[in-house]
Structure formats: structure tokens, C-alpha cells
N, C-alpha and C positions, 0 to 999 in steps of 0.2 A: 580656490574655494577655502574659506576658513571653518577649518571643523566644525568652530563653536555654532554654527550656522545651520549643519546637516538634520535633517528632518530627524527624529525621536520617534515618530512614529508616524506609519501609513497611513493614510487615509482612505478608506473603499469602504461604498456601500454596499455595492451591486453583488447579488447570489450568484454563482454559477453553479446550476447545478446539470448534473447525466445523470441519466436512469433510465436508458433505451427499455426498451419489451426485452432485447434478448438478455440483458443484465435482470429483468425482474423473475422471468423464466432460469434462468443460472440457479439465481439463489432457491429456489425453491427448490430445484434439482440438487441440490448442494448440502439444505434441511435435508431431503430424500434419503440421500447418499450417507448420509452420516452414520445411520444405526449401525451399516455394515463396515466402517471404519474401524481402526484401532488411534490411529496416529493423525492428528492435524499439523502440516509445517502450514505455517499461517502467516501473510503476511498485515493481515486484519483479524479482531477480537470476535470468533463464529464460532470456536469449538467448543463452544459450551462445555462438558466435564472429561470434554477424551484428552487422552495424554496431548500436551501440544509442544510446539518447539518454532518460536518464532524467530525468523530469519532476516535478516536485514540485506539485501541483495545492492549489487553495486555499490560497495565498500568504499571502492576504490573512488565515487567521487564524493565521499561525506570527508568533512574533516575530521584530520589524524586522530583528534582526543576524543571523537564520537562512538568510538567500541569500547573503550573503557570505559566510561562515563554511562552509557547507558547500559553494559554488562555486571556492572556493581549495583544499578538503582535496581536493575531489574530483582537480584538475588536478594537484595535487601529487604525490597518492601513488596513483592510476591515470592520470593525463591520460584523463580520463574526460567528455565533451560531457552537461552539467546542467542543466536550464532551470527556473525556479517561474514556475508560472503561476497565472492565477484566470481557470478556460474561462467562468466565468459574465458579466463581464464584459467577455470577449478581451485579459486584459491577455498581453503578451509570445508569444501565441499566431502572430505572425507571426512570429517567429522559426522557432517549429516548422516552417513553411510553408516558409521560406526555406531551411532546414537538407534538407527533405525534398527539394524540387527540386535541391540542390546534388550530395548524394547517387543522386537519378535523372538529374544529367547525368553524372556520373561512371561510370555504372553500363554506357555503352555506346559505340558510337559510331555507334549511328542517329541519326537527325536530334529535333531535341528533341520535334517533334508525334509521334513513334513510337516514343519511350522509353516504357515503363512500369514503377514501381515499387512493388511491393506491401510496405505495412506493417503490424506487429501493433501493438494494443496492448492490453497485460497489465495486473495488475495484483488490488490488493486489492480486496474489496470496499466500496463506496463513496465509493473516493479520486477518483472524478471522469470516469472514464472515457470513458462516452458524452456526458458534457458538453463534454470535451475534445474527441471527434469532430466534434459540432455545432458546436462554433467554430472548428475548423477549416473545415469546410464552410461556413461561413457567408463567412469571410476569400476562403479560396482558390477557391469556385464560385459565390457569392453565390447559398446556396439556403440553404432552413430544414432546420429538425429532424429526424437519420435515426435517430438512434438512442436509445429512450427512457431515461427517466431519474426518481429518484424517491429521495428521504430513507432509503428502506428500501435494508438492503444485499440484492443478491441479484438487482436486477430483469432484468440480462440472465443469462439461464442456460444459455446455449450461444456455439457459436462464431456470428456472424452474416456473412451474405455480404459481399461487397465494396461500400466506400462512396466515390464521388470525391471529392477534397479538394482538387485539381490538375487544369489540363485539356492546360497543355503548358507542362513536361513532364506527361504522366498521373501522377498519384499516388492507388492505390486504399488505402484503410484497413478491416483489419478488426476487428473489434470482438468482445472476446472476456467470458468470463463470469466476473466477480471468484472467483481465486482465493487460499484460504490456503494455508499450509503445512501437511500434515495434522499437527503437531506443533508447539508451544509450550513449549521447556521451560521456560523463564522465569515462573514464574506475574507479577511485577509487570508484564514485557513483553505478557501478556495482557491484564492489567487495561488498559494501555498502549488496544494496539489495540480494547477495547472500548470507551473514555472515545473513541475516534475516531470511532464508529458502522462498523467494519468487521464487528463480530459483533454477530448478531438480538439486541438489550435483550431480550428476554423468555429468552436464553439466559444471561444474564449477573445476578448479583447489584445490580441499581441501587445500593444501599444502599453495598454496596462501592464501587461505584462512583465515588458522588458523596462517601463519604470521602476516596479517592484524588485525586479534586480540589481535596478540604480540602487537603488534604495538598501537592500543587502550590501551590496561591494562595498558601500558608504560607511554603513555601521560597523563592518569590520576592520574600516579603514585600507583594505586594500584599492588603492587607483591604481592596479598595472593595467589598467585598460587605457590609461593615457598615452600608454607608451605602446600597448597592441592597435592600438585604431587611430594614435597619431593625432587625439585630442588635447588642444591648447593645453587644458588646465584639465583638473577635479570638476566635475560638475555635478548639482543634486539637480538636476533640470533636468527630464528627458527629452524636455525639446530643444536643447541645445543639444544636448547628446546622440539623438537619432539623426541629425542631418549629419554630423562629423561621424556615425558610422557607415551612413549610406556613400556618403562621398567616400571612405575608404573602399568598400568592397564595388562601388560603381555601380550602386540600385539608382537610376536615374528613369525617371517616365518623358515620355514628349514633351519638349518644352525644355529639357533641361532640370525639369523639377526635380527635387529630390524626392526618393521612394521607400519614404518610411515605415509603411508596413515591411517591406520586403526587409531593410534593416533588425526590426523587432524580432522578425523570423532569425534570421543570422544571427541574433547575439542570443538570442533563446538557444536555437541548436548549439554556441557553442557551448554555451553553461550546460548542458545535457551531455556532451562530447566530453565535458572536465577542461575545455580548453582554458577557463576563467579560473583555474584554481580547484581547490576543493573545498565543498562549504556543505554548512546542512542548516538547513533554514530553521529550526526548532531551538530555543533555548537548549542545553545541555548542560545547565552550571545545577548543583548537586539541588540547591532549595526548589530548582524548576520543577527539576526529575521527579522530587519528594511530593512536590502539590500536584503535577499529574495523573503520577501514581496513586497515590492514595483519594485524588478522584474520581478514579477511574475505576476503583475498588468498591468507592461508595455507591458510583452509578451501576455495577454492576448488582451490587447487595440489594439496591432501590429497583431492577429492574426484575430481582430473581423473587423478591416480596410480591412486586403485582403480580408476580405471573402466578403466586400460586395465591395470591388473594382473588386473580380470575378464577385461575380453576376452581377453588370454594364456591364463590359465584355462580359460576356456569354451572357446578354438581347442584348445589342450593336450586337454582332455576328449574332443571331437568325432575328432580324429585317433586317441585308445585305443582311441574305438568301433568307428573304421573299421578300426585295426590287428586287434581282435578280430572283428569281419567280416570280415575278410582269413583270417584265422587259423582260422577255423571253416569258412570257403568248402574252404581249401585241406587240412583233413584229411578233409573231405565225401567230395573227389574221391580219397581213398585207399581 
């Protein structure tokens, strides 16, 4: 395959979007929950003004230059508290620990065994969440498993009670039910999060899917997949690529035929596993970081306008009501 050649860019049109009932029921639970909050670790922008601390979980399969790169954009252009961790093997997970106590001393001035500080954590689905809980639990109470956890997205489906992860200061964590956005306008940003396992594979195009990872492994220029699956050459073709990895792992249907869903499936999980390497799919070069951030600033300043040009609104509306209550009472009594 001659580089000069390799696609520049994807092409997809098609939305994919999730947003079962019990994801629309979460979030609302999730608003609910909040008042009684102090702390949000977040894997998604929900915490509106409480102290937050966003976490980047599964470390260990972004690439190497992806924690520093986005721990400098962050401090730069929000002074924003960022941690990556990998809750499977507790790496950096004491920090979280540290960070939360620091925050339940500040949070009063009872004595530290009578502090308590409740936090949430949010997030998509399958970015790690009740793994994260368990390893904190594990660091901060030295107990096992509270909250379950499993390959498939989706497995917590509500808010769940309070978890201890602290015993002094008290630190409860709740554990909430991966949420998306009920809205994707990006179809590649879709493809995105499905090549992550956040949306059900059986909601998703596999086939697209594992082009889309042709398609990465190309721009980075890595082809050790030539050499894992025992393909001729480099290819940007998924349909030459999916029969050359079916015929490796023996996905064959009757007939002989080759079985290239079940292929797409296998080269998905391994990119999931880290067996492709380590990658992050997201630009991370400093001007990317700069224009999202500070888009992201804008869109939130745009959304915190309406919201209180509704409330004006809505106050405006309720007092015409009351003026025409007023005004109906008073020619009643004529």
C-alpha cells in the first residue's frame, strides 16, 4: 500500500445513537442526586458547579503522550483537576483517594472522624466506572467488590446506594448508571464511541466499525497487523482485510465462506483488549486541545445564558398569569 494513497479522511453518514428509558430515567436520577453531592468524578460534563475531578480511566490503552497532552490543555485553558487512571490494576487511583479526603477536610469544620463527603460518579457507558469504585474501595477501606462490573455496556442501570471508600474523613461514593447524550451529531464521533464499547455491538455496524479502525491504524501509520493476522501487504480496504482476518482466526460459515462479521467482532475486541497497540482516537496535538477547549467553554457559557434567559422567561410568564388572575378576580367583584 502506498501511503500517498491512504484515506485523509472517513467517510460516514449514518447516526448511531442509545438512549434506552433506563439511561433517560439515570439521568434524571442523577439531576436528583446532585443537591446532596459535594464532589463529582466525571467521566462526562454533568456537574454543573460542584467541585469535579475528571478521570480518564483505562490509561493503559490511550497513547503514551495522551496524559500529558491533555493534563497541560486542561490546567491551561480551565485550571481543571484531571487524573488517568487504570482502576483494574489501581494504578494512580490513590490520588483519587487523596484528592477526595482533601476536599472532605475542607468541606467543614467538624473534627475529621464526623466529616462526611458524598460523591458521584458519572459517566459513559463502559468507561470504567464501578471498576473505579472497587479500587477505590479496595485502596481507601481495604474491602472487595461493591459494585458490579462486565465487558457489556449497560450493566449498572440505575442510581445505586452509598459505597464507603474513606473511613476518616468518611467518604461515600455513589455509583450511577452509564449515561449518553441522547444526541450524536457527529456520525464519525459515533463511530468514535462505538469502536470504544460505550454502544451495544449489536446496535452498531461491526463491519463499519472495524473499517474505521483500518482507517486509524493507517493514519498512524502503524501495519503490525500485517504481521498479527498474516496479511499480504498494508491495506486501506476493509474488504480485502476482513476475509485475511477471518481466514486467520477460522470464522468460516457453510460453504467455506468466509465470516466476516464474526472477523469485525475479533479485531474490535482486540483493539479493546490493547492487543493493536495503544491509540486514542481524538486529535491531541496542543492547537486541537486549544479549539476544543475553548469550545467547549463557549458552549457551556451559551448554554448557562439560556438557561437563565428561560428562567426570566418562565418568572415573566407566571407573573402575566397571576396579573390575569388578578385582573379577572377583580372585575368578578363588579
Amino acid at each position: 500500500m502506498n501511503p500517498l494513497n491512504v484515506r485523509r479522511v472517513f467517510v460516514y453518514d449514518k447516526i448511531i445513537n442509545w438512549f434506552p428509558g433506563h439511561m433517560a430515567k439515570g439521568l434524571r436520577l442523577i439531576t436528583e442526586k446532585l443537591n446532596a453531592v459535594q464532589v463529582v468524578i466525571e467521566f462526562e460534563p454533568i456537574a454543573q458547579k460542584k467541585d469535579r475531578l475528571i478521570v480518564y480511566n483505562k490509561s493503559d490503552l490511550a497513547h503514551p503522550d495522551t496524559e500529558a497532552a491533555i493534563t497541560k490543555a486542561f490546567k491551561e485553558h480551565k485550571d481543571q483537576d484531571v487524573v488517568f487512571t487504570n482502576a483494574n490494576d489501581d494504578v494512580n487511583v490513590k490520588g483519587i483517594i487523596k484528592y477526595l479526603a482533601k476536599k472532605a477536610k475542607m468541606s467543614g469544620t467538624a473534627s475529621e472522624k464526623e466529616l462526611t463527603t458524598m460523591v458521584m460518579v458519572v459517566g459513559m457507558p463502559n468507561v470504567g466506572k464501578s471498576s473505579l469504585i472497587n479500587s477505590l474501595r479496595r485502596i481507601g477501606v481495604k474491602k472487595g467488590k461493591a459494585a458490579p462490573t462486565g465487558a457489556i455496556p449497560g450493566i449498572t442501570r440505575t442510581v445505586a446506594g452509598t459505597i464507603k471508600v474513606l473511613e476518616s474523613p468518611k467518604v461515600y461514593l455513589i455509583d450511577t448508571p452509564g449515561v449518553m447524550i441522547p444526541h450524536i451529531p457527529d456520525p464519525v464521533s459515533a463511530i468514535k464511541v462505538a469502536l470504544t464499547g460505550a454502544i451495544s455491538d449489536h446496535l452498531s455496524d461491526e463491519e463499519v466499525i472495524a473499517d474505521y479502525l483500518l482507517f486509524q491504524l493507517n493514519q498512524s501509520q502503524d501495519y503490525s497487523y500485517v504481521k498479527l493476522y498474516n496479511v499480504k501487504e498494508p491495506t486501506d480496504d476493509i474488504k480485502v482485510f476482513l476475509p485475511q482476518v477471518a481466514k486467520y482466526i477460522g470464522a468460516l460459515k457453510k460453504g467455506g465462506e468466509y465470516n466476516l462479521p464474526a472477523a469485525a467482532q475479533f479485531l474490535i475486541k482486540q483493539y479493546r483488549l490493547g492487543k493493536l497497540g495503544r491509540f486514542t482516537l481524538d486529535d491531541i496535538r496542543p492547537e486541537a486541545l486549544e479549539e476544543f477547549l475553548t469550545k467547549e467553554v463557549e458552549e457551556t457559557a451559551s448554554r448557562q445564558q439560556q438557561k437563565k434567559a428561560d428562567k426570566i422567561e418562565e418568572r415573566k410568564i407566571k407573573r402575566q398569569i397571576q396579573q390575569r388572575k388578578w385582573e379577572e378576580r377583580e372585575k368578578a367583584k363588579l
